[in-house]
C-alpha positions as CSV (number, residue, x, y, z in Angstrom):
1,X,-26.5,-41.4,-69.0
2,X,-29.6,-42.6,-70.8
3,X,-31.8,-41.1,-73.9
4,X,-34.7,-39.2,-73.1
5,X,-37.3,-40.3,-74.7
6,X,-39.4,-37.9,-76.8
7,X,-42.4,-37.8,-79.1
8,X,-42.5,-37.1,-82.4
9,X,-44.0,-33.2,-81.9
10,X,-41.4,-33.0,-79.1
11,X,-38.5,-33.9,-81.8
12,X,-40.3,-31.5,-84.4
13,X,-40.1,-28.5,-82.0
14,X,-36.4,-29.1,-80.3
15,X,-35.2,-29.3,-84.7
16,X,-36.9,-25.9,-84.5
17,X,-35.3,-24.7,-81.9
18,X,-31.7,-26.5,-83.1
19,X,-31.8,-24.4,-86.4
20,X,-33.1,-21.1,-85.2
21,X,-30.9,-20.9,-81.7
22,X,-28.7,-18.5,-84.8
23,X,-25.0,-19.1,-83.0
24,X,-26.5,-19.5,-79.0
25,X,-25.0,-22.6,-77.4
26,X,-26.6,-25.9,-76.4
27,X,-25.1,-25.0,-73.0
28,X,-25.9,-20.9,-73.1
29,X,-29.5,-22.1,-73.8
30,X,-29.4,-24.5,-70.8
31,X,-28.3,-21.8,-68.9
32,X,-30.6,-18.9,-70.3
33,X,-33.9,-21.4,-69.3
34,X,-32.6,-22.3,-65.7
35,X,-31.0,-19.5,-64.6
36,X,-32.6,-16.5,-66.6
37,X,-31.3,-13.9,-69.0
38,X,-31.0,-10.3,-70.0
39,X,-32.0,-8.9,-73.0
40,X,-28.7,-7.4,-75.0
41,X,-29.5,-4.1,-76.6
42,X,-29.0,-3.8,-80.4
43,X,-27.9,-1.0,-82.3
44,X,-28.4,0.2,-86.0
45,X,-27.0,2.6,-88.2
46,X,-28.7,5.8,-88.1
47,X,-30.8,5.2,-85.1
48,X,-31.2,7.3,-81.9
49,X,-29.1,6.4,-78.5
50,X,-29.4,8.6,-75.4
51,X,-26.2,8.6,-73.1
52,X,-27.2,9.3,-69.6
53,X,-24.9,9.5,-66.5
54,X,-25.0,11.8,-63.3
55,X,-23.7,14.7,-65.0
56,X,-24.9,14.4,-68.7
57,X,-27.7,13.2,-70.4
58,X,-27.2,13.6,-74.7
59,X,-29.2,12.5,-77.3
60,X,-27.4,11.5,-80.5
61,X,-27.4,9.4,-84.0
62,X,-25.5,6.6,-84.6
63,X,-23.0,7.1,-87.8
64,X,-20.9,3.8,-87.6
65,X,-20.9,0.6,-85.7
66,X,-18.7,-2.2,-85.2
67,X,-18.5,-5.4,-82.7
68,X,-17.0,-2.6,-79.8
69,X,-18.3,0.4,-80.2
70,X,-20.6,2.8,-81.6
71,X,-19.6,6.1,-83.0
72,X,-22.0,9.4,-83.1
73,X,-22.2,12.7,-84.5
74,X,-19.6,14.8,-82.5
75,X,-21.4,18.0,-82.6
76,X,-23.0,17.7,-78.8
77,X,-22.2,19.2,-75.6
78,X,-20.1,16.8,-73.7
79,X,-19.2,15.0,-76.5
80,X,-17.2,17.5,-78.7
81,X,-14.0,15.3,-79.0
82,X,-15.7,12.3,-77.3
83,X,-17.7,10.6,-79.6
84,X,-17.3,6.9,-79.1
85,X,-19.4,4.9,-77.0
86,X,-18.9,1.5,-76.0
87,X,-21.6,-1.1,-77.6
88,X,-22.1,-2.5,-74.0
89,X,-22.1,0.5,-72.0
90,X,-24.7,0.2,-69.3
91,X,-25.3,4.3,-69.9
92,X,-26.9,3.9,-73.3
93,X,-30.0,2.7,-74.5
94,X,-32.2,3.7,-77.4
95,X,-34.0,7.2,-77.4
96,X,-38.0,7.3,-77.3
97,X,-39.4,9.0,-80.2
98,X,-40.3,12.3,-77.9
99,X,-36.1,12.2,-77.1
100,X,-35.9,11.5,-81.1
101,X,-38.6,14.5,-81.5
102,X,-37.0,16.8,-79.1
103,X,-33.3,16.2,-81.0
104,X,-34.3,16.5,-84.2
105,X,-35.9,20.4,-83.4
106,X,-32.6,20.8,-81.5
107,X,-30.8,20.3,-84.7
108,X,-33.1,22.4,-86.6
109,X,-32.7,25.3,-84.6
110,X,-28.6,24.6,-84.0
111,X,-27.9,24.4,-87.7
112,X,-29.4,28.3,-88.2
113,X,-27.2,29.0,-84.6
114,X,-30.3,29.3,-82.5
115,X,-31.3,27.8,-79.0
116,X,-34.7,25.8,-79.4
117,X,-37.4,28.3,-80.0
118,X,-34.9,31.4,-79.8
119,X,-36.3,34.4,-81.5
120,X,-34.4,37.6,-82.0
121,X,-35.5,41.0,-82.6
122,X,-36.1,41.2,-86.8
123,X,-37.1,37.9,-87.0
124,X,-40.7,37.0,-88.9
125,X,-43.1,35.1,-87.5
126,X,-46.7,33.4,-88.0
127,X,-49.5,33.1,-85.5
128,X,-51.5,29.9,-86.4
129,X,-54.2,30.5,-84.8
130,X,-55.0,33.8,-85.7
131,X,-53.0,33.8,-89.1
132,X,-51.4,37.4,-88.4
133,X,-47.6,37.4,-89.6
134,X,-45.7,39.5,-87.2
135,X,-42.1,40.6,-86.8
136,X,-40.1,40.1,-83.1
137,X,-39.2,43.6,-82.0
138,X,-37.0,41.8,-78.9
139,X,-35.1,38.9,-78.1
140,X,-37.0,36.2,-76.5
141,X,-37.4,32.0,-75.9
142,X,-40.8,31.3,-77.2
143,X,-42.2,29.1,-74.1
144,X,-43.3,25.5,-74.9
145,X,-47.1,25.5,-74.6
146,X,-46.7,27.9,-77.2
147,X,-44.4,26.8,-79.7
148,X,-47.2,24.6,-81.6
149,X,-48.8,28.0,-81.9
150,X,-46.4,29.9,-83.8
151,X,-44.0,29.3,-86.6
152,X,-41.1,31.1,-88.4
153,X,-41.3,32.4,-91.3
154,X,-37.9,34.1,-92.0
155,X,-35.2,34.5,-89.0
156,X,-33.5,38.2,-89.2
157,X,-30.2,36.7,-90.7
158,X,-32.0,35.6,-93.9
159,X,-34.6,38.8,-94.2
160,X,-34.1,40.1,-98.0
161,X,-33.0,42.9,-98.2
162,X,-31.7,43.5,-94.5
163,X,-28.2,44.6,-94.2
164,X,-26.5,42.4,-91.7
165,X,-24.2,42.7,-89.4
């Protein structure tokens, strides 16, 4: 087999190449250019995943990693003793920021033992656009073309001086 023959930018760019290819091999290049390629998803820590399947589909944070898997909070439906996914898995991917927007006010609301935008009777409340504070007098899910239009100012459970049950 003979030499190619190459000019001197030629040589300049395949040295590029050569010292950037960071661990790919001459021959996964070769086939990566003739053949195609996929691009493999990568993870950090602290970043959002969604798992999606026919049944399920979660939204959770990444709290370790290693070359096999990646491990997530355990705290989510489906997941409760479950919480290792494998790095490859075709059902993961990384969450959009609404999915990341969406789980975060899903955390908020779980960590005080609510449903998103659960209100129960007691609790205090702010209309934004009128500025009239207000108090719930029954249970209700505020609905989502109007959540941007209220906010909470103290949930029942927290009231001073309420005797709770």
């Amino acid at each position: 087999m003979s030499k190619v023959k190459l000019t001197r930018e030629q040589v300049e760019v395949i040295e590029k190449v050569r010292d950037s290819l960071k661990g790919l091999s001459y021959k996964s290049l070769y086939i990566a250019l003739n053949e195609g390629y996929e691009i493999k998803e990568e993870f950090k820590l602290g970043e959002y995943i969604v798992y999606e399947n026919d049944v399920v589909k979660n939204t959770m944070k990444i709290i370790a990693i290693n070359k096999e898997n990646i491990t997530v909070e355990p705290i989510y439906e489906g997941f409760k003793n479950h919480n290792v996914v494998g790095i490859n898995s075709p059902l993961i991917r990384h969450a959009t920021p609404e999915e990341i927007a969406e789980e975060k006010e899903r955390r908020w609301w779980a960590k005080r033992g609510r449903k998103v935008w659960e209100l129960k009777e007691g609790d205090v409340m702010r209309d934004l656009v009128v500025g009239d504070v207000f108090i719930v007098h029954r249970n209700l899910i505020v609905m989502p073309e109007n959540k941007t239009r209220y906010e909470v100012i103290c949930f029942v459970e927290n009231r001073p001086g309420e005797e709770n049950e």
